[in-house]
N, CA, C and O atoms as a printed pandas DataFrame, in Angstrom:
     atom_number atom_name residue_name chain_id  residue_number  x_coord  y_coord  z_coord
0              1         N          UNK        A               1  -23.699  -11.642    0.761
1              2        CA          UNK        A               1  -22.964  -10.382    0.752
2              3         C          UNK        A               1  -21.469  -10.660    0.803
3              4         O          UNK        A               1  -21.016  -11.456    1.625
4              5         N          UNK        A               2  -20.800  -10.098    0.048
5              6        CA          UNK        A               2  -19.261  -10.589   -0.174
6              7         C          UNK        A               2  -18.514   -9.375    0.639
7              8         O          UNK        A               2  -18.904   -8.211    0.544
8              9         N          UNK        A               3  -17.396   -9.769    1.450
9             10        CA          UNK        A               3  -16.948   -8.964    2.267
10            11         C          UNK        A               3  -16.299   -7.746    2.115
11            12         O          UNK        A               3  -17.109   -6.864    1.829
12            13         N          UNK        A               4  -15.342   -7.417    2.181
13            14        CA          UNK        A               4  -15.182   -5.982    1.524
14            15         C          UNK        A               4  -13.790   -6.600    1.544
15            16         O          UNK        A               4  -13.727   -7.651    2.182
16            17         N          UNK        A               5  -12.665   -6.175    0.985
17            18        CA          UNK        A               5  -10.927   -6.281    1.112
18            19         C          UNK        A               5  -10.603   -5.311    1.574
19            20         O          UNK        A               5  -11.203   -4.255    1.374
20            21         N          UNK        A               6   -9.520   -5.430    2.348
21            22        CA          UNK        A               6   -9.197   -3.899    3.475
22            23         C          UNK        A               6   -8.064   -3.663    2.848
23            24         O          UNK        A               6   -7.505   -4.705    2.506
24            25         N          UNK        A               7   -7.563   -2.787    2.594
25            26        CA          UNK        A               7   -6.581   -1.625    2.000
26            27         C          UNK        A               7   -5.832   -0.932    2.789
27            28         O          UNK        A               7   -6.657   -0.176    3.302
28            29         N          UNK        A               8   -4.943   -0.705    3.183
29            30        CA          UNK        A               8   -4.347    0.546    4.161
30            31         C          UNK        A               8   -3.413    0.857    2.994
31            32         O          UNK        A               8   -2.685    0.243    2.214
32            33         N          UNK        A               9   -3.885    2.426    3.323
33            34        CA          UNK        A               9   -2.802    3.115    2.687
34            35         C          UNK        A               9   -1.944    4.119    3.691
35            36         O          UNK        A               9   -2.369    4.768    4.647
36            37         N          UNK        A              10   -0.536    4.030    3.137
37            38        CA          UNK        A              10    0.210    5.091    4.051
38            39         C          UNK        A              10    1.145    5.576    3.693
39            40         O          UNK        A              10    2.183    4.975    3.415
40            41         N          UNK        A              11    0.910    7.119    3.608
41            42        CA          UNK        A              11    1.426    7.722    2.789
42            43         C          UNK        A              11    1.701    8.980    3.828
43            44         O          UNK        A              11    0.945    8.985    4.799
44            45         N          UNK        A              12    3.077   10.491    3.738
45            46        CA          UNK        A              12    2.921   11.626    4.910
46            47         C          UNK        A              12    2.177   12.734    4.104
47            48         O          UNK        A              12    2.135   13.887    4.536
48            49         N          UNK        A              13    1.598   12.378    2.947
49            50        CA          UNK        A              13    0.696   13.914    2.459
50            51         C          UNK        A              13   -0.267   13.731    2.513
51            52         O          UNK        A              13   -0.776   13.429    1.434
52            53         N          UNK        A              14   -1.164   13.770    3.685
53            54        CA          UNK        A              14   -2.588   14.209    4.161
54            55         C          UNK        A              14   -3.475   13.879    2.577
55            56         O          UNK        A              14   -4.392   13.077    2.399
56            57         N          UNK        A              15   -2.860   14.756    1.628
57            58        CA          UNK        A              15   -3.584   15.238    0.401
58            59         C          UNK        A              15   -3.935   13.640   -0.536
59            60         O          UNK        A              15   -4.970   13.135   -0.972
60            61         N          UNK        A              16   -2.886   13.349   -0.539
61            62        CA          UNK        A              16   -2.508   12.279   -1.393
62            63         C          UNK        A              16   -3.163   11.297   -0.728
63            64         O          UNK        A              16   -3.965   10.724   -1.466
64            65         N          UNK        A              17   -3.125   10.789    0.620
65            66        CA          UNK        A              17   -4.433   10.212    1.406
66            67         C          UNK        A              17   -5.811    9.976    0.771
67            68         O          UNK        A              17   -6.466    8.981    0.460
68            69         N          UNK        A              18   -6.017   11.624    0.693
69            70        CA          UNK        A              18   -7.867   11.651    0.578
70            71         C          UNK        A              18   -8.049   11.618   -1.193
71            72         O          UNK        A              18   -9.130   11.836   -1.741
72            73         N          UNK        A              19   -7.049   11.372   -1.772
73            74        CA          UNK        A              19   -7.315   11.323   -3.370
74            75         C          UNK        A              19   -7.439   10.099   -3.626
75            76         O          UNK        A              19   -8.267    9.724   -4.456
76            77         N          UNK        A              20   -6.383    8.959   -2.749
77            78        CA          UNK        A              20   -6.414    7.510   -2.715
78            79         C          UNK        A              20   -7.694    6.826   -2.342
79            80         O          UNK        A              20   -8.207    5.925   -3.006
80            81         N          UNK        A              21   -8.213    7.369   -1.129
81            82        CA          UNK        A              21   -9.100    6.911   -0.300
82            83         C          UNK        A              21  -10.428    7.374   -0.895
83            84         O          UNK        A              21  -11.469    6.927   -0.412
84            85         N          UNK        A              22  -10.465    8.259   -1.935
85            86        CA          UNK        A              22  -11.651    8.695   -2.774
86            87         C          UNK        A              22  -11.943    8.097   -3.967
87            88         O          UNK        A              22  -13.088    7.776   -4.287
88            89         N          UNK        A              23  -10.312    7.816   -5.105
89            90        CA          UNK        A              23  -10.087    7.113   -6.181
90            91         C          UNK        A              23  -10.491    5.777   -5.634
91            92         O          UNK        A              23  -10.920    5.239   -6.654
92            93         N          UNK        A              24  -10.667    4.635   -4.371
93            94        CA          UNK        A              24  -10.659    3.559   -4.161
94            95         C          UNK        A              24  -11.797    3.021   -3.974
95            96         O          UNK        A              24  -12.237    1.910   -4.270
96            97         N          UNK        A              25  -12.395    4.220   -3.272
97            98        CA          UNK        A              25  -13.536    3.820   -2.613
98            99         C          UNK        A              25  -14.659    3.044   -2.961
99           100         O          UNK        A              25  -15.265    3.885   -3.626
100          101         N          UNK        A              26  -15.381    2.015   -2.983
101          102        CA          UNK        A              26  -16.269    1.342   -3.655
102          103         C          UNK        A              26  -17.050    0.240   -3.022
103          104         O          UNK        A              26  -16.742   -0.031   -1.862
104          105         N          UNK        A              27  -17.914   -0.374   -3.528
105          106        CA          UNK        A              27  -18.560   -1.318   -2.753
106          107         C          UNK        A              27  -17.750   -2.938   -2.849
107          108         O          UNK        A              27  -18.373   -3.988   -2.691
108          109         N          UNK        A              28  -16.549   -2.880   -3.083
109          110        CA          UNK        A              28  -15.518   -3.921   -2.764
110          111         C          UNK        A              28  -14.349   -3.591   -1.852
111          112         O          UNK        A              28  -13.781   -4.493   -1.236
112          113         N          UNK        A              29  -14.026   -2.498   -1.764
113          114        CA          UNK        A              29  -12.854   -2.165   -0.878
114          115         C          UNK        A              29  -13.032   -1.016    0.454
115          116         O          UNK        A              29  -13.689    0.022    0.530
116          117         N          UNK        A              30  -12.119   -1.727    1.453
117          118        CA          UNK        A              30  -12.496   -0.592    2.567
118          119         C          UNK        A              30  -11.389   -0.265    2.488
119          120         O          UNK        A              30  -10.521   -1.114    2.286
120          121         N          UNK        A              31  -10.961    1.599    2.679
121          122        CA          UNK        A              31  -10.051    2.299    2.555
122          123         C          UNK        A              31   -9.675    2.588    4.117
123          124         O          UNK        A              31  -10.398    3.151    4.939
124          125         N          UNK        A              32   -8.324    2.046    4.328
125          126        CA          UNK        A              32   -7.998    2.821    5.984
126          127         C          UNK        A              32   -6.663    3.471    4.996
127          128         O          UNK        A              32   -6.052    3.114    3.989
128          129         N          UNK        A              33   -6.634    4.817    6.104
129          130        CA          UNK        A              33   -5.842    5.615    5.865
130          131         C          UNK        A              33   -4.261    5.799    6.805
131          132         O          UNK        A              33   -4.652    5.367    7.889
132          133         N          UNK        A              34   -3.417    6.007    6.931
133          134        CA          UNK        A              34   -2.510    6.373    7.280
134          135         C          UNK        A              34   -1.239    7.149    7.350
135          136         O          UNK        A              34   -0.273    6.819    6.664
136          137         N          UNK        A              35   -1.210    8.131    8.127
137          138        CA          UNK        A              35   -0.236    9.305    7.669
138          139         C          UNK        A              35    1.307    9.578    8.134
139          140         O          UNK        A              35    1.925   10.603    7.844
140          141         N          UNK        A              36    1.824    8.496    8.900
141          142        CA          UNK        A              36    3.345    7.890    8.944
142          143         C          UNK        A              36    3.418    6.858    9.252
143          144         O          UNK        A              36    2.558    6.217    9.856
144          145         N          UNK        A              37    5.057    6.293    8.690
145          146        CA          UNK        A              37    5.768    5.163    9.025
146          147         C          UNK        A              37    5.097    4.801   10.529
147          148         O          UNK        A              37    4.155    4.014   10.436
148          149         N          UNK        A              38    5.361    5.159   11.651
149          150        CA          UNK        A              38    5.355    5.416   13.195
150          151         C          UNK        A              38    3.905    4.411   13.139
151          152         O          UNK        A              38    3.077    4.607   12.249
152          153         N          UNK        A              39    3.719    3.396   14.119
153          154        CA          UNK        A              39    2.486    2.954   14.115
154          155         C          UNK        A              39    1.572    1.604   13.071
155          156         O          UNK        A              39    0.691    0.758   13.229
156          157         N          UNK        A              40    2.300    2.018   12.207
157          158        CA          UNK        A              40    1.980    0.961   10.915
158          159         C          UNK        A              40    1.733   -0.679   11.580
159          160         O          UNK        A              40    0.653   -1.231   11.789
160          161         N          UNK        A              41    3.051   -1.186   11.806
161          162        CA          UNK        A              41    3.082   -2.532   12.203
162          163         C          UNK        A              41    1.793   -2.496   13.061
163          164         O          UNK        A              41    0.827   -2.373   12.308
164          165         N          UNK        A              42    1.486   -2.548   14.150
165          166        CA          UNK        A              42    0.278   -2.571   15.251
166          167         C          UNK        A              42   -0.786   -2.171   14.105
167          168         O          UNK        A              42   -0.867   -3.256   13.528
168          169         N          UNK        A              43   -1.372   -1.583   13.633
169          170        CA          UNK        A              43   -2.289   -1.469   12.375
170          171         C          UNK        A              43   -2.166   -2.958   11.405
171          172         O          UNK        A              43   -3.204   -3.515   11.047
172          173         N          UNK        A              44   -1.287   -3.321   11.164
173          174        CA          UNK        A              44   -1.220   -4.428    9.672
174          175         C          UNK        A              44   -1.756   -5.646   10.827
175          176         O          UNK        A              44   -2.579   -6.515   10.540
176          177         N          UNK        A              45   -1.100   -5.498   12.178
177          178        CA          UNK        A              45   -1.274   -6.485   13.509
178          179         C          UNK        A              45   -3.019   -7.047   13.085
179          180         O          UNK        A              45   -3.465   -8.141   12.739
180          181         N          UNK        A              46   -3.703   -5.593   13.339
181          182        CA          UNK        A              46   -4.960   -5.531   14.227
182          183         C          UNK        A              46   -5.925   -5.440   13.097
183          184         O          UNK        A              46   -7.084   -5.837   13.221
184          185         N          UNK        A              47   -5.517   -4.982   12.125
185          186        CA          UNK        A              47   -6.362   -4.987   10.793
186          187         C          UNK        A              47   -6.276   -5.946    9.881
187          188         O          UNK        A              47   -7.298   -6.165    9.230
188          189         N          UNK        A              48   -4.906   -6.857    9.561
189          190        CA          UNK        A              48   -4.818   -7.791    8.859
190          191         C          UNK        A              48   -5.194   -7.384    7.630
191          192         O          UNK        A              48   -6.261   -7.935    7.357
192          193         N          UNK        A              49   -4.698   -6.437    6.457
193          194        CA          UNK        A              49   -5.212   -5.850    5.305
194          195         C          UNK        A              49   -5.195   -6.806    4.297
195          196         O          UNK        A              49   -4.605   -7.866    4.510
196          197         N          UNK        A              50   -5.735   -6.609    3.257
197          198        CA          UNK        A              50   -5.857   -7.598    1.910
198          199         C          UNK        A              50   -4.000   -7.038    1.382
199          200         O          UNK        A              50   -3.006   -7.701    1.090
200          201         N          UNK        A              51   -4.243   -5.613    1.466
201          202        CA          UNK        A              51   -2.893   -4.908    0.935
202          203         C          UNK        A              51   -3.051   -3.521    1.468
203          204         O          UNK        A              51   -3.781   -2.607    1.851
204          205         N          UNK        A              52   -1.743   -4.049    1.200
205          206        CA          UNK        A              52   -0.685   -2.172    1.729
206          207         C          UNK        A              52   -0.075   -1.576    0.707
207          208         O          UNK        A              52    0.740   -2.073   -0.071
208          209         N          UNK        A              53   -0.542   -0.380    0.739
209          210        CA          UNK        A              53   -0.493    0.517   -0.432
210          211         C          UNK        A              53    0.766    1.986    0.524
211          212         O          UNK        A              53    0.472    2.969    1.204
212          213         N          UNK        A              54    2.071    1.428    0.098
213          214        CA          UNK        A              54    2.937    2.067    0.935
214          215         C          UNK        A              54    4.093    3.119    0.127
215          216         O          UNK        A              54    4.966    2.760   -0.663
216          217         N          UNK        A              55    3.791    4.532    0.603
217          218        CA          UNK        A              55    4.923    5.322    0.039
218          219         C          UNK        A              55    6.260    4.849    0.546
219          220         O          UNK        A              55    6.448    4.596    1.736
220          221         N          UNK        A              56    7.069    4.750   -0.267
221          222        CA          UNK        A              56    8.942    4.849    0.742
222          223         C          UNK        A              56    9.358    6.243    0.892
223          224         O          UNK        A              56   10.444    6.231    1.471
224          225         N          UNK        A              57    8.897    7.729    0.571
225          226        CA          UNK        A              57    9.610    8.509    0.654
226          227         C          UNK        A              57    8.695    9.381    2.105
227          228         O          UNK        A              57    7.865   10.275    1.938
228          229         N          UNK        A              58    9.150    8.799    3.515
229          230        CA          UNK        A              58    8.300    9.207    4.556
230          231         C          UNK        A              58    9.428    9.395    5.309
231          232         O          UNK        A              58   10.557    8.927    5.164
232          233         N          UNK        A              59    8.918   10.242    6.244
233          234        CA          UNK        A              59   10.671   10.617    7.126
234          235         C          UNK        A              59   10.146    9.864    8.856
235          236         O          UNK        A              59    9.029    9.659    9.333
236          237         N          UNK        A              60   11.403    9.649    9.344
237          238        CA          UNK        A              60   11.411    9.172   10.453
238          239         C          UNK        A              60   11.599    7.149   10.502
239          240         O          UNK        A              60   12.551    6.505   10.944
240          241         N          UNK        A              61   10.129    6.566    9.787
241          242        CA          UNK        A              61   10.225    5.923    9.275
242          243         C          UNK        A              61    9.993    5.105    7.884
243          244         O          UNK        A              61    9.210    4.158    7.960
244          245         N          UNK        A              62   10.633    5.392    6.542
245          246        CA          UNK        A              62   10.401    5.221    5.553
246          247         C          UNK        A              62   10.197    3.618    5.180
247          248         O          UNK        A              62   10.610    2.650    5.820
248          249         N          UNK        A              63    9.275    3.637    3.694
249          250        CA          UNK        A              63    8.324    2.672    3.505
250          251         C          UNK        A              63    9.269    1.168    3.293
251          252         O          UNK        A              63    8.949   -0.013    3.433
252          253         N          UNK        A              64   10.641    1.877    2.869
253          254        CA          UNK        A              64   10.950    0.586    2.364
254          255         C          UNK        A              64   11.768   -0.262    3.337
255          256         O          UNK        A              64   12.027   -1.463    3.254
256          257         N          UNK        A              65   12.108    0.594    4.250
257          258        CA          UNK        A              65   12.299   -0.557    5.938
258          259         C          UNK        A              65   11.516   -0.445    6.344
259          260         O          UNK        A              65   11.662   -1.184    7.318
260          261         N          UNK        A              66   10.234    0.116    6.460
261          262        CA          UNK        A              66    8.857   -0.822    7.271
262          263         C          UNK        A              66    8.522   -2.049    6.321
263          264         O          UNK        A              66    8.007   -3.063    6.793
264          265         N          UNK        A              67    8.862   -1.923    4.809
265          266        CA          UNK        A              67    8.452   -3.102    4.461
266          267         C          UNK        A              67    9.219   -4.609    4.482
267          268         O          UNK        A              67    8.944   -5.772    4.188
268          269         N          UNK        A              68   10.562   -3.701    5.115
269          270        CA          UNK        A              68   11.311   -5.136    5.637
270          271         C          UNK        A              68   11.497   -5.531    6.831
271          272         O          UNK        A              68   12.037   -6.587    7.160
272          273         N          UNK        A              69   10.804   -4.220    7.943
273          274        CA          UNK        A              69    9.918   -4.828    9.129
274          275         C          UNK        A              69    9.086   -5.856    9.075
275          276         O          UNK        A              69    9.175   -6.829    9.823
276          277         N          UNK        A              70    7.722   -5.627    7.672
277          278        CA          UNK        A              70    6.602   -5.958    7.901
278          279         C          UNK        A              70    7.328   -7.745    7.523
279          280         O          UNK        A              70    7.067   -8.625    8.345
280          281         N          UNK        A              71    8.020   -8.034    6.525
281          282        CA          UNK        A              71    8.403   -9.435    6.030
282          283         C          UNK        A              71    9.404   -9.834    6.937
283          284         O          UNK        A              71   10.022  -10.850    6.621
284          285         N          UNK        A              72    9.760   -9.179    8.171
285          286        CA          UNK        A              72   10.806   -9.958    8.846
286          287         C          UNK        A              72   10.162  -10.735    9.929
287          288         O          UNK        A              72   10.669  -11.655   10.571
288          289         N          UNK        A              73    8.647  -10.099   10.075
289          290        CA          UNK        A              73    7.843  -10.591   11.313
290          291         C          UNK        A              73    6.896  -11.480   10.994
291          292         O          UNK        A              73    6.292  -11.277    9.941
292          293         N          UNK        A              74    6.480  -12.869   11.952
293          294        CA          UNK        A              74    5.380  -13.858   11.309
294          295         C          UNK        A              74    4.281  -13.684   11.176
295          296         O          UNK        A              74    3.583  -14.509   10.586
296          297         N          UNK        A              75    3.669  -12.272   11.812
297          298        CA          UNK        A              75    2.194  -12.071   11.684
298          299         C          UNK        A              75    2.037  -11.365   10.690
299          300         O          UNK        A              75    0.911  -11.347   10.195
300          301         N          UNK        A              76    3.307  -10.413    9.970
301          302        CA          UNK        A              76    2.647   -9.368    8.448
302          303         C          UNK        A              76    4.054  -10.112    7.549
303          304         O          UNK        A              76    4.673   -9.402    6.755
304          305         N          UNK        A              77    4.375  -11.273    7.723
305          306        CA          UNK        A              77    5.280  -11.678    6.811
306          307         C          UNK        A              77    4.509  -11.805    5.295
307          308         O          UNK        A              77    5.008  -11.340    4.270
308          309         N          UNK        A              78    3.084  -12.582    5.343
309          310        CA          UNK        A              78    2.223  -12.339    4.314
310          311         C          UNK        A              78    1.612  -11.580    3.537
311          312         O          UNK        A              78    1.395  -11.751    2.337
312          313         N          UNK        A              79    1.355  -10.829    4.116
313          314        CA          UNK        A              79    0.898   -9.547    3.980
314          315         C          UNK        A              79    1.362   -9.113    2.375
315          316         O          UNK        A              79    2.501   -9.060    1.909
316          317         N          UNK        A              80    0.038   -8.824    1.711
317          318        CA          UNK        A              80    0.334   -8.201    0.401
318          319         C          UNK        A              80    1.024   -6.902    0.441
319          320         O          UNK        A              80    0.139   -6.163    0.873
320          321         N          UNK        A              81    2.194   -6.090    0.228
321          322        CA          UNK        A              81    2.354   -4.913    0.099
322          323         C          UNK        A              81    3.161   -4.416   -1.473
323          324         O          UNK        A              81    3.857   -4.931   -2.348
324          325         N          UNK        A              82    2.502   -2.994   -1.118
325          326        CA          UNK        A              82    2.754   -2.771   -3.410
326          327         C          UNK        A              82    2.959   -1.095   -2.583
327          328         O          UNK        A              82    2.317   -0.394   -1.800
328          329         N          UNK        A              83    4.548   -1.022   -3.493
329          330        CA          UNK        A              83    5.278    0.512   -3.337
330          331         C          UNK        A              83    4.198    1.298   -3.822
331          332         O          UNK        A              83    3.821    0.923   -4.932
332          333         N          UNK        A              84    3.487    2.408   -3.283
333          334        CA          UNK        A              84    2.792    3.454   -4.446
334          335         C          UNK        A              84    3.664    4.771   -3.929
335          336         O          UNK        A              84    3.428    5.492   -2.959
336          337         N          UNK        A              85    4.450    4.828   -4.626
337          338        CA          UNK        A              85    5.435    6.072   -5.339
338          339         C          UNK        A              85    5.830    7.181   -6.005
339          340         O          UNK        A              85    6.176    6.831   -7.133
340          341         N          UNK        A              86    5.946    8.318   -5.861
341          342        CA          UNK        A              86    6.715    8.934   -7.047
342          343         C          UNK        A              86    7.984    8.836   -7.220
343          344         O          UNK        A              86    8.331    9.775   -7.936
344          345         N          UNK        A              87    9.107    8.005   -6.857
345          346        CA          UNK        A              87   10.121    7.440   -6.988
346          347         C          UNK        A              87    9.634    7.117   -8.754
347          348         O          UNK        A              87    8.547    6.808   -9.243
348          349         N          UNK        A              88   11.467    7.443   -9.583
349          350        CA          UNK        A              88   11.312    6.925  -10.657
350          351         C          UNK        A              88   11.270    5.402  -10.653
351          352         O          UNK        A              88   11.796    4.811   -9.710
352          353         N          UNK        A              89   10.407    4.403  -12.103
353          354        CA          UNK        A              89   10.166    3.225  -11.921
354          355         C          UNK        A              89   11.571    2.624  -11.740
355          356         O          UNK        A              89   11.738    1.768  -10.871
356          357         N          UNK        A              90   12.807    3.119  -12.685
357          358        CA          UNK        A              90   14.015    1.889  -12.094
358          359         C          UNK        A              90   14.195    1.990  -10.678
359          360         O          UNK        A              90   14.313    0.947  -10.035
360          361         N          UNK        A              91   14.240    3.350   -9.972
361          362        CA          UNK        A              91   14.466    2.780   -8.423
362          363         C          UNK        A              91   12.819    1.961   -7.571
363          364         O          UNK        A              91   12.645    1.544   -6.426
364          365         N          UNK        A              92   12.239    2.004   -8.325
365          366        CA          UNK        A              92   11.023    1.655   -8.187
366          367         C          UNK        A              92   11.120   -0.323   -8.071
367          368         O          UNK        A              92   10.875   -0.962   -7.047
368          369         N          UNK        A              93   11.413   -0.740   -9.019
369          370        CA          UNK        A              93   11.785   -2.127   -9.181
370          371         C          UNK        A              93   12.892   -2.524   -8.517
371          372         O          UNK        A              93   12.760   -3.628   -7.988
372          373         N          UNK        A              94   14.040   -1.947   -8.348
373          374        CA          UNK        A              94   14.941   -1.787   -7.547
374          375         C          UNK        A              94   14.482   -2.104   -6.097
375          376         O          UNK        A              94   14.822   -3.195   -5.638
376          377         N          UNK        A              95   13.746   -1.265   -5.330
377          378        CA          UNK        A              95   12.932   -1.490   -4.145
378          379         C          UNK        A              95   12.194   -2.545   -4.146
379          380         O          UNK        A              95   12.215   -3.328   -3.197
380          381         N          UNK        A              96   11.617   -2.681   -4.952
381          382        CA          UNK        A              96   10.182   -4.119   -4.550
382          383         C          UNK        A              96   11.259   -5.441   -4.664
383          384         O          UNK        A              96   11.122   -6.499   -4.050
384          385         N          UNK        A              97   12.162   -5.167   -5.437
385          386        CA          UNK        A              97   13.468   -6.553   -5.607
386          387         C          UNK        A              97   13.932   -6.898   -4.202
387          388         O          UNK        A              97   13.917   -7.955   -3.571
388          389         N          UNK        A              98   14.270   -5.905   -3.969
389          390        CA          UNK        A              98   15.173   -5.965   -2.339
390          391         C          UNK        A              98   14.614   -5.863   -0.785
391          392         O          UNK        A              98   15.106   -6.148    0.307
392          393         N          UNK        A              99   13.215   -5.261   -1.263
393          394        CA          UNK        A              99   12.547   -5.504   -0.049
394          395         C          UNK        A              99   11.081   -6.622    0.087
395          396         O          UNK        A              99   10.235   -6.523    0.976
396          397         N          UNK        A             100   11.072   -7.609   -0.976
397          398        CA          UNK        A             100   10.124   -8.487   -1.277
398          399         C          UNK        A             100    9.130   -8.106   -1.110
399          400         O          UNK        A             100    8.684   -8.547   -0.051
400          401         N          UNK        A             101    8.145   -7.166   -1.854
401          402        CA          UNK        A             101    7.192   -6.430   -1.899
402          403         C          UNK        A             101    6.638   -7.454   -2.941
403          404         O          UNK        A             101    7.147   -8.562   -3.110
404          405         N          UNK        A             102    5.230   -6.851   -3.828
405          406        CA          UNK        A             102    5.143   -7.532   -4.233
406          407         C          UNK        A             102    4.803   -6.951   -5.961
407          408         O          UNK        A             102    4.752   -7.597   -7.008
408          409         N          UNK        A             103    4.585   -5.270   -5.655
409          410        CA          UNK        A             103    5.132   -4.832   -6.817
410          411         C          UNK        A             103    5.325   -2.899   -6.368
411          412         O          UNK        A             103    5.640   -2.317   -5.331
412          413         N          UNK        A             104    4.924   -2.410   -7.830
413          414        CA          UNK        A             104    4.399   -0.877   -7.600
414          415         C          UNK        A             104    3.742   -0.013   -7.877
415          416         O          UNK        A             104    3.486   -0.413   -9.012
416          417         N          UNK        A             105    3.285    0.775   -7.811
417          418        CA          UNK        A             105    2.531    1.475   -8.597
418          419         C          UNK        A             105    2.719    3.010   -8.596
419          420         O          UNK        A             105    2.557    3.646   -7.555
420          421         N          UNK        A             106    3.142    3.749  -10.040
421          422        CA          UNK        A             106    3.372    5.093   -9.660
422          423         C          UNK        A             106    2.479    6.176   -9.198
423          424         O          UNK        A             106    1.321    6.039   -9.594
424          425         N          UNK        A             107    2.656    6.984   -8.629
425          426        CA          UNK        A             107    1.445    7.768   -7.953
426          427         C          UNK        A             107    1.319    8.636   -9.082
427          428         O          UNK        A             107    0.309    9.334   -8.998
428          429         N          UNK        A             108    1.923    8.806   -9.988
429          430        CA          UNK        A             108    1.383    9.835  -11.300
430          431         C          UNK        A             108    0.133    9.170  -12.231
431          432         O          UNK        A             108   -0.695    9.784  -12.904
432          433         N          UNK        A             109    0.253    7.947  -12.075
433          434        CA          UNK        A             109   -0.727    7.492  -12.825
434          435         C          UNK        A             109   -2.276    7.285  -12.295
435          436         O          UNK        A             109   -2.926    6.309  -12.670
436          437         N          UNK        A             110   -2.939    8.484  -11.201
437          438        CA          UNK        A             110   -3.925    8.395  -10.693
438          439         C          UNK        A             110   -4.795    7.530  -11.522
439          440         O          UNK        A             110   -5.121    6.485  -10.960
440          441         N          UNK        A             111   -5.257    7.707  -12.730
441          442        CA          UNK        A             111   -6.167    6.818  -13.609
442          443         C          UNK        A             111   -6.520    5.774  -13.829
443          444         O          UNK        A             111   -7.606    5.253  -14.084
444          445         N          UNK        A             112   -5.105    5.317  -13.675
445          446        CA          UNK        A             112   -5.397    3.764  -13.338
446          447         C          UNK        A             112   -5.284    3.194  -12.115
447          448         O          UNK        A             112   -5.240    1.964  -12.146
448          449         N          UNK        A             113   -5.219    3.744  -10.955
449          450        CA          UNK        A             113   -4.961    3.672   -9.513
450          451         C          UNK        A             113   -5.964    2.248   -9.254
451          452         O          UNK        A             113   -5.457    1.157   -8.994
452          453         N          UNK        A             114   -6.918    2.384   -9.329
453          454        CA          UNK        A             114   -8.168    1.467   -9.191
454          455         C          UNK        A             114   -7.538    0.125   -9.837
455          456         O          UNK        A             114   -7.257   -0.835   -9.120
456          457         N          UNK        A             115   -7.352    0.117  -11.099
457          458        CA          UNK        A             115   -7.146   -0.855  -11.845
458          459         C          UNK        A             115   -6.121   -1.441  -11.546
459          460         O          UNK        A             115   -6.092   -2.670  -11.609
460          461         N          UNK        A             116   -4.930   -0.648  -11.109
461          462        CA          UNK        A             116   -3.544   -1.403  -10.527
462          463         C          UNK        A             116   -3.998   -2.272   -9.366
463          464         O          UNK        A             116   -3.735   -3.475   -9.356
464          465         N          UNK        A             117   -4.707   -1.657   -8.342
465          466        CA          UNK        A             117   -5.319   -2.267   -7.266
466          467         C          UNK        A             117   -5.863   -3.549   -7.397
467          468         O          UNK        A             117   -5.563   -4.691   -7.049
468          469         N          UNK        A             118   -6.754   -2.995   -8.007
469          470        CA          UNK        A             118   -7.746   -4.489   -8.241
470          471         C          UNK        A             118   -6.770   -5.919   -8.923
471          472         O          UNK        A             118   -7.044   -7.068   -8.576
472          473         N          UNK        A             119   -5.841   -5.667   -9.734
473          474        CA          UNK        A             119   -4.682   -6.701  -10.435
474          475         C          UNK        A             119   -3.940   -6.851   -9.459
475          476         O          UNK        A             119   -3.646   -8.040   -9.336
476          477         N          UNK        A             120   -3.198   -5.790   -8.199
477          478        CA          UNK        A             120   -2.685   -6.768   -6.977
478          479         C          UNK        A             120   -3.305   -7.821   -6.492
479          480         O          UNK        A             120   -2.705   -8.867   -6.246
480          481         N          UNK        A             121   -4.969   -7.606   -6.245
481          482        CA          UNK        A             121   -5.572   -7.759   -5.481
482          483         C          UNK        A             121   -6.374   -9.168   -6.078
483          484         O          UNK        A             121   -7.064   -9.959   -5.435
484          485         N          UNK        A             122   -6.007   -9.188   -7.624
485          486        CA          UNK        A             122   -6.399  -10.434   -8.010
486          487         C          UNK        A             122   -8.056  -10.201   -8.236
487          488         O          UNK        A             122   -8.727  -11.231   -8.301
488          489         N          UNK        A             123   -8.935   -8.570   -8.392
489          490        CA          UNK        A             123  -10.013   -8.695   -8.552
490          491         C          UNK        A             123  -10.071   -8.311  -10.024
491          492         O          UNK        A             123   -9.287   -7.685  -10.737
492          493         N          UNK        A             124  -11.714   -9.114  -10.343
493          494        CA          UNK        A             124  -11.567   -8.258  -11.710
494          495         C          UNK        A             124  -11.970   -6.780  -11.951
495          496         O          UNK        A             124  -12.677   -6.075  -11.232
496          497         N          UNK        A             125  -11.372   -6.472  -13.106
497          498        CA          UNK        A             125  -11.322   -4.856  -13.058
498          499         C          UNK        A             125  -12.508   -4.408  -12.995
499          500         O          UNK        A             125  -13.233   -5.190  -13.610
500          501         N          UNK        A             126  -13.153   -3.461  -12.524
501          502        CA          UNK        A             126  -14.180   -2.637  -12.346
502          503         C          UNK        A             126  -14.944   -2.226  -13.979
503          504         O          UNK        A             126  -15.915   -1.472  -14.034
């Protein structure tokens, strides 16, 4: 039995959550969910995800200084993380440049959501 890859996603629209966590869902990936910045680190700690599937447009604490939290610290310095955005793509590349992410993916393109995943993730496509 091959293990599952853990996923966190974190994103502040509840909605956009349960579309991710529905579009993902499968007998290769476990979907954890998350609905602010606040908390994240202690989660990436205790869960150790395959990848982080992280909005930057979150208030209080936004994605793209948690993601230079997550690479400033030795336990989620590794840590796969990929912008999923509605940010246009130039500020899009812009971000993953400067905060060593490792790419992005736009949130308009639900369709291929899966497929972007699985190519972070180095699986083959579904």
């Amino acid at each position: 039995m091959q293990v599952k890859k853990k996923i966190l996603v974190v994103d502040d629209d509840e909605m956009l959550l349960d579309v991710a966590k529905e579009l993902l869902a499968d007998e290769r990936y476990e979907i954890i969910t998350h609905h602010e910045g606040i908390g994240v680190m202690n989660l990436v700690y205790q869960l150790q995800p395959d990848l982080v599937l992280l909005d930057i447009n979150m208030p209080v604490l936004s994605g793209d200084a948690l993601a230079r939290l997550l690479r400033a610290n030795a336990g989620t310095d590794n840590i796969r993380i990929v912008f999923y955005s509605s940010n246009d793509e130039e500020s899009l590349r812009e971000s993953v440049s400067t905060c060593g992410v490792h790419g992005y993916i736009c949130k308009g393109d639900i369709a291929n959501l899966h497929h972007q995943v699985d190519r972070f993730l180095g699986m083959p496509c579904c």
